[in-house]
N, C-alpha and C positions, 0 to 999 in steps of 0.2 A: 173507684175507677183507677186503673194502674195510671200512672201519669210518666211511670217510668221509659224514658227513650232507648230503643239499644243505639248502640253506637257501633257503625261498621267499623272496620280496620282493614286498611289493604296491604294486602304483602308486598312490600319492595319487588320492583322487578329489577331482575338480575342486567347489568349496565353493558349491550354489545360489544364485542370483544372489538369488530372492527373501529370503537368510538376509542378504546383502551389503547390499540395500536397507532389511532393518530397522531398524538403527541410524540411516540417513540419513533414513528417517521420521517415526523418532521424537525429532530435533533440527527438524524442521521444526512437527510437530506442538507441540511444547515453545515453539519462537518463535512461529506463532501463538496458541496459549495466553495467554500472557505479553502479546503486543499485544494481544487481547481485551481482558484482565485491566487494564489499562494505560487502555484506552483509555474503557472504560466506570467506571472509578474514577477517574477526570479528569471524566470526564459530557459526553464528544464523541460516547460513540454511544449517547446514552438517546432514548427515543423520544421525537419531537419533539411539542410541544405550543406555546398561544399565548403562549409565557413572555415576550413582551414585552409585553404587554398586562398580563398581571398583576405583572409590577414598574413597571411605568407606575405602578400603585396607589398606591406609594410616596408621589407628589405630593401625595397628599392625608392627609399628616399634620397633625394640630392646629398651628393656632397657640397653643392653652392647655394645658395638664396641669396642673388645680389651680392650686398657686400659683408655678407655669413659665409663663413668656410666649416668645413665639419673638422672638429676639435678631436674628437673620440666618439667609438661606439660603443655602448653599453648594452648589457643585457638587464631586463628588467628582475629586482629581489626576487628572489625565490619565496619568503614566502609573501608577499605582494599578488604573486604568476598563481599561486594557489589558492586565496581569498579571490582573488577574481576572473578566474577558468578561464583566460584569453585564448581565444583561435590565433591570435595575432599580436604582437608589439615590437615597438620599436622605439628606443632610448638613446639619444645620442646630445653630445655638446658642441655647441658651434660658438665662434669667435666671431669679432667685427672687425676686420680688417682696418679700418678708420678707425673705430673708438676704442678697441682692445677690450669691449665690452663680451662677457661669456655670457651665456644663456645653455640651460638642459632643459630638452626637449622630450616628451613621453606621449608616443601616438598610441592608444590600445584598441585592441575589437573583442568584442566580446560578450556574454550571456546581458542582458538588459540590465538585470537585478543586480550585481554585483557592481560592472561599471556603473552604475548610477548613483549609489548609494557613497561610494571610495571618494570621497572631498580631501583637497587638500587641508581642508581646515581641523580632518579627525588626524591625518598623517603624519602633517608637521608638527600639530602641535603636540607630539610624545615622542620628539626627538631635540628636546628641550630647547625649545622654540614657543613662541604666543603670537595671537595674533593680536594684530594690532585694528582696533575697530572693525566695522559693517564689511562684507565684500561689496563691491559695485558691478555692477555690471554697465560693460563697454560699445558702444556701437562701431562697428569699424567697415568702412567702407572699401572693400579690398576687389579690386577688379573690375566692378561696376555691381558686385554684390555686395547687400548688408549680411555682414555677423555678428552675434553678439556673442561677447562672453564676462566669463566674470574675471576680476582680481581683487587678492587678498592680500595683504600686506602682512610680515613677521617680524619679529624681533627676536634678538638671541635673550636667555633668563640669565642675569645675574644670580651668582653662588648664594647671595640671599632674596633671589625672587627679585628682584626688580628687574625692568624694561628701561632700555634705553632707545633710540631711535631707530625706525624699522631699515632691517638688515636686506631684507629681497623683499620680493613680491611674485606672486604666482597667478599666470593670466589661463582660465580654463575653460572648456564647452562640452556639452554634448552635439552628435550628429547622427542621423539616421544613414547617411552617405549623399546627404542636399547641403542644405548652408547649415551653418555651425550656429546653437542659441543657447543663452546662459537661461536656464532653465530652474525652476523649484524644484518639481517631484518628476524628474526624466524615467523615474521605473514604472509610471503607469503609462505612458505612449503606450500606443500597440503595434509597436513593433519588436521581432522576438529579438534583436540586435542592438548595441550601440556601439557608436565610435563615440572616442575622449580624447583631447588632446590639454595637455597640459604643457604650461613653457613657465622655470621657477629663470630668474634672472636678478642683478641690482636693480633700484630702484630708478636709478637716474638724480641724477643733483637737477639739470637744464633739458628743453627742448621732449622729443619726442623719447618714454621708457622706452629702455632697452627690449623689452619683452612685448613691446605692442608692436616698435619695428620692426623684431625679426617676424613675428606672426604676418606683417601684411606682408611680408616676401617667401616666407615658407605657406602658406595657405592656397593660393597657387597653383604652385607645386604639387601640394599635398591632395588637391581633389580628385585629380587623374586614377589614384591608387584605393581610393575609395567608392565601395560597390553600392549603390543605390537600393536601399531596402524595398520589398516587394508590396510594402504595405504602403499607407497613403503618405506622404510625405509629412514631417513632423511642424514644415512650417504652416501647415492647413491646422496642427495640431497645438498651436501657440497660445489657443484662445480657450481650449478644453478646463473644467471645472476647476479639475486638480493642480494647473500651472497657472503662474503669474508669469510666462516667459517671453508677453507680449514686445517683439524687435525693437529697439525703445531708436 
């Protein structure tokens, strides 16, 4: 008796094309994602508006804050104005008519991504300057509004690298065109716009910085000129994943 078994064999079936193209979809899908994602957290594809017109605004900062006179007006680096595509800026020095104390002042408007990213901490420090410890961030009660912002302390580098005691200190924020907040990651809001205000000044020996004074008096001032973004306001936006920029 044969006791022999045949043994079938089955031919591979050929693997649907549409199973072949899902992978190759979903790396396409993944890269455009990602250039979306990219493109509109830079703020190259938010919807356009007359944003030159309203950093134009800028120009018509005071020449007084209290007892701040305006020193000089400046124009912002050229190339500063070109790493950060501003619609709007506005650079100037004011004096303290009582303490002889000077402070420079830098309002900017402009794409989300770039003002956000521009810290004093990357600027100064490669104009042979360091900074000296953590920045803090400020609570300031200006008007009957809270602000926050941050400051960060410098030193000039001695010819062999050493620091001596810090030389200024620079007080900064973001704003959507609401209250001003010292924020982590200000380029993920969603908003396609930011305003920046930075103010570098000495530090102060006694009493109230020079750079915190002129802020509660030029702040002020300075809201009138600033246009309220269309999206939801960023102090609703204080508590989002991506920030620590809760008003302290």
């Amino acid at each position: 008796m044969n006791t022999d078994k045949e043994t079938a064999t089955s031919t591979p079936q050929p693997i649907p094309r549409s199973r072949l193209r899902t992978p190759f979809a979903i790396v396409i899908a993944m890269t455009l994602l990602s250039a979306v994602v990219h493109g509109y957290s830079d703020g190259r594809w938010a919807r356009p508006t007359d944003w030159m017109a309203q950093g134009q605004r800028l120009a018509q900062l005071p020449e007084r804050c209290g007892p701040w006179v305006l020193l000089k007006t400046m124009e912002l680096d050229e190339n500063a104005a070109r790493i950060l595509r501003c619609y709007g800026s506005a650079v100037r020095a004011y004096r303290n008519e009582q303490t002889k104390d000077v402070v420079t002042v830098a309002v900017l408007f402009g794409p989300r991504g770039p003002i956000a990213v521009h810290t004093p901490e990357i600027c100064y420090s490669s104009v042979g300057t360091a900074q000296l410890g953590e920045r803090v961030r400020n609570s300031l009660d200006v008007a009957g509004q809270s602000q926050a912002l941050w400051s960060v302390r410098f030193a000039e580098k001695g010819s062999d690298g050493s620091m001596g005691e810090p030389s200024f200190e620079v007080w900064y924020a973001w704003s959507d065109g609401e209250a001003w907040l010292a924020a982590e990651k200000p380029r993920f809001w969603m908003t396609p716009n930011l305003y920046k205000v930075q103010v570098a000044g000495p530090v102060g020996q006694k009493g109230t910085p020079p750079c915190e004074d002129f802020l509660k008096e030029f702040l002020p001032q300075l809201a009138p000129l600033l246009g309220a973004s269309e999206e939801p306001s960023l102090v609703a936006k204080a508590t989002d994943p991506f920030s620590s920029s809760r008003v302290e």
